[in-house]
Structures are given as C-alpha cells and as structure tokens.
C-alpha positions in Angstrom: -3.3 -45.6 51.5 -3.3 -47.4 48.1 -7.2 -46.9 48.0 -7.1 -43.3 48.7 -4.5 -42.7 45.8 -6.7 -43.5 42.9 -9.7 -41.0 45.0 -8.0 -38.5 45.0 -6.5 -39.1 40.9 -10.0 -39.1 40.2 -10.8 -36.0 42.3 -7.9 -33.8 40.7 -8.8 -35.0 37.1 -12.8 -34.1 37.3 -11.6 -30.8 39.1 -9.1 -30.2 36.2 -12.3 -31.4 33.6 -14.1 -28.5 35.3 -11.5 -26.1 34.5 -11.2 -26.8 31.4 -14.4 -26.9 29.9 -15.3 -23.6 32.1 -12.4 -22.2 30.1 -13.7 -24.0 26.8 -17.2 -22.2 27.6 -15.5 -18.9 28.3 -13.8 -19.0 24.9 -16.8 -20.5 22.5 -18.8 -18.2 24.0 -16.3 -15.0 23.6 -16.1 -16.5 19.5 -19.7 -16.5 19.3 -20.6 -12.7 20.5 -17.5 -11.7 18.4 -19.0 -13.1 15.0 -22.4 -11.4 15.9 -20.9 -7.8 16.9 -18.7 -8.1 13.6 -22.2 -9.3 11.6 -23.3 -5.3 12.9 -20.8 -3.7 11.4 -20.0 -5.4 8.3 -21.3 -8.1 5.8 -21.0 -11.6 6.7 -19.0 -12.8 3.6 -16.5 -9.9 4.1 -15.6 -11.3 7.7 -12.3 -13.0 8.1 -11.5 -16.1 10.8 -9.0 -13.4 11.9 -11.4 -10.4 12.7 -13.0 -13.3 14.8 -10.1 -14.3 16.1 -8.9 -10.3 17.0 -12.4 -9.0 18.3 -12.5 -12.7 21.1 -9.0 -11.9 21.7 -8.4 -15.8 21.0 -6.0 -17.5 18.7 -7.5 -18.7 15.3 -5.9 -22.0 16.4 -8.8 -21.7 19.5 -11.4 -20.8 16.6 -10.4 -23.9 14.4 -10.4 -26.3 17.4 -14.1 -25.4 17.7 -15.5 -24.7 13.9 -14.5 -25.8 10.8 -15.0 -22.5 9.4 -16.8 -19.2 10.2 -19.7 -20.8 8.3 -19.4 -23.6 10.5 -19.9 -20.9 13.5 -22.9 -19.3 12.1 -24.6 -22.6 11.5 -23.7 -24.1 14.8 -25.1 -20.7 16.6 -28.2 -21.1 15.2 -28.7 -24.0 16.0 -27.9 -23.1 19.5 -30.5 -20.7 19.4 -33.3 -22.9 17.8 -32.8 -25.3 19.6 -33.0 -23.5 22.9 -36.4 -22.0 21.4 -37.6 -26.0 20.3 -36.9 -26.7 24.3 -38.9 -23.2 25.5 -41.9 -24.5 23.0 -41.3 -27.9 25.3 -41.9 -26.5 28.7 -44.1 -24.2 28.0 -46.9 -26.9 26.0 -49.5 -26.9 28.9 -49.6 -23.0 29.4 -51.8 -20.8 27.1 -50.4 -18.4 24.5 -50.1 -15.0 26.8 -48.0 -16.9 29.3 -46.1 -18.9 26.3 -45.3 -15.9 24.5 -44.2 -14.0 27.7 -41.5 -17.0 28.1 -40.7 -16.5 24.2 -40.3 -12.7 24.6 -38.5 -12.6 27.1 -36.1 -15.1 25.6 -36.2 -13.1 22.7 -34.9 -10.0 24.5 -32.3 -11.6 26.3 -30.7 -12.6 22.9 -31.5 -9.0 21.6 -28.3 -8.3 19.6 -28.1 -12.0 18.1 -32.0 -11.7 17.1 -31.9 -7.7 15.6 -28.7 -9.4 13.8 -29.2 -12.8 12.3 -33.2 -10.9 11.0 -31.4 -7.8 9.8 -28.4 -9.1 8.9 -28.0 -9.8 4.7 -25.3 -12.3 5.4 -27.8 -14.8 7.3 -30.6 -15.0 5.5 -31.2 -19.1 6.2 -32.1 -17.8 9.8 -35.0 -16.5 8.9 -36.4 -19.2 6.6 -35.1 -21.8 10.1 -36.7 -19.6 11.8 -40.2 -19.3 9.7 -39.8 -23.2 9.5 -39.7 -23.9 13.0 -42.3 -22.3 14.2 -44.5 -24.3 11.1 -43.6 -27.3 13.4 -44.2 -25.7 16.4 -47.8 -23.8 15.6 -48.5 -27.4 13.5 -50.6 -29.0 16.2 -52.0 -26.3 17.2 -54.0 -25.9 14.0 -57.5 -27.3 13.8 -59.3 -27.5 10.8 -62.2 -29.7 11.5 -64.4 -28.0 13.7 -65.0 -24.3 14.7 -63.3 -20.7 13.4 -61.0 -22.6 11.2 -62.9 -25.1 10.1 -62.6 -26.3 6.5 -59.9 -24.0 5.3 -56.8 -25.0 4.3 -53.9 -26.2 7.1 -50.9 -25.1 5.1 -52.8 -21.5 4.7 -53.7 -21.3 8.5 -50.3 -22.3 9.3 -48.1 -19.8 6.9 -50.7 -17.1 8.0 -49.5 -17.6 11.9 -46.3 -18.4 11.3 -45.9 -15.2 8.9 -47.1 -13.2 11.2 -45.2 -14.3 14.3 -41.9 -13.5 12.2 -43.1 -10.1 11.1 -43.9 -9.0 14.5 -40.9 -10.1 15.9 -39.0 -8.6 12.9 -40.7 -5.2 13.5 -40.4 -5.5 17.5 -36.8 -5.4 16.8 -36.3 -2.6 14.2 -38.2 -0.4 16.4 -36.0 -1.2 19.3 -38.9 -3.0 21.7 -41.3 -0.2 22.1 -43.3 -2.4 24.5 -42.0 -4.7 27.2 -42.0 -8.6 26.4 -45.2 -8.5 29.0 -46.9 -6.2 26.6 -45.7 -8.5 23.7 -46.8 -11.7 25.3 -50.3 -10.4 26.4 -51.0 -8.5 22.2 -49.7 -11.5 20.2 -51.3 -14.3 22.7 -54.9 -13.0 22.1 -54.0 -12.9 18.5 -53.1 -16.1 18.7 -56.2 -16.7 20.4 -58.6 -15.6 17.9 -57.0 -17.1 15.1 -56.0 -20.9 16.7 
C-alpha cells in the first residue's frame, strides 16, 4: 500500500501537468491570433495589452504571465513561425525544389492570416527583413559558383536575386488572395528555382 501511494501522487500530478499546459496552450494560442486579427484592423503601435487582452477573452494578468509586453508577443511569434519554417527547410533537404516548395506552400497557406499580416502589416516590418534573412541561410548552400550556370558570378548577388524573389512571390501570392493552389505554387517557383540554382 505504501508503494502504491507515491504511483498514484505521481499519476495525478502528470495528469494535472497535462491539464494545465493544455490550458496554457489554449490561452497562448487564443493571445497569439488576437494580436494578429487586431494587426488587420489597426496599426501595431496603436494596439493596447487590453484590446489583446478583450479580443482572447483572457485577463492581462494571463497576457503578462506569458510576454513581457505586446512587443515581446510579436517577437516571440515570429519566431514561432521562423522557426517552424528553419525545421520544414530540415526535413525537406533531400527532396527537390517542386516537392520542397509544395511543403513550404502549403505551410504558408495554413498560416494565411499571420503571413498576409506580418508582409502587409506597417507595424512589423522586421518580419520581412527575418524573413528575407532566413531564407539567405537557407538558399546559401544551395548556391554554386564554381562550375556551371552560375559560375563565376558573384554569391552575395545570386543569393539576394533568389532570396528577393522568393519574398516577392510570396508577397504577391498573398495580395492577390492565392490565385493558384500551393501545388501550382510549388510546381512554378521549383522550376524557377531550377534554372537559376
């Protein structure tokens, strides 16, 4: 009997853990589509820990527990987001660039209203440019410079021409609201890639 006691402590307290951070997760993720909805209707700067706070139906106190600030939010988010892309890039290294981008894409439309907003959105422009250098890192060893269509120009050129490129076409799949699947997407920009890598 004394053996089973401390089981069954252990038991309650990881079910209780479970709870909790189910709960936790209900309510960062509640703070995080709030700050992007409010990000569509009005400037970042002009947003208040309280319109957060009203629009996740959570207490400020929940916000604060999480964040320092709503700066603290934005940053953390995309960072979420980057780094979700950095592990996409990881699992995807073996496959060409049509089936690559077709994971990318469709990523990208799953996260359609965080995208549209943090590319449209004046109050985040630092996405972009973490955004921009990320893919530099990620398109880096795929750059060649020594032999064939790319040979002998310049690495830092090839490299701001792809990555420049990738942005823009994401930024105008957006603003024109997708006009082709994320298959379509995938299948354009991977033999793009393909000519130019």
């Amino acid at each position: 009997m004394k053996q089973l006691a401390p089981r069954l402590i252990d038991q309650y307290l990881q079910l209780h853990r479970t709870k909790v951070d189910r709960r936790i997760g209900k309510f960062q993720e509640a703070i995080k589509k709030a700050v992007i909805e409010l990000m569509t209707e009005k400037k970042f700067d002009d947003i208040t820990i309280q319109d957060i706070s009203d629009r996740a139906n959570v207490s400020r106190g929940t916000i604060y527990l999480h964040y320092l600030d709503k700066f603290d939010l934005l940053d953390k988010l995309i960072e979420e987001h980057i780094n979700e892309l950095r592990e996409l890039c990881e699992s995807a290294s073996e496959m060409d660039f049509i089936d690559a981008n077709l994971i990318w894409f469709e990523y990208l439309e799953s996260h359609y209203l965080f995208f549209t907003t943090m590319l449209a959105s004046k109050g985040a422009p630092s996405f972009r440019s973490q955004f921009h250098q990320f893919l530099i890192e990620e398109f880096k060893d795929e750059v060649d410079i020594t032999k064939g269509k790319n040979r002998g120009l310049n690495e830092d050129v090839v490299l701001q021409f792809i990555v420049t490129s990738y942005v823009g076409i994401v930024e105008w799949w957006f603003k024109n609201e997708r006009p082709y699947s994320p298959q379509v997407m995938a299948e354009q920009v991977g033999i793009l890639l393909e000519r130019n890598l």
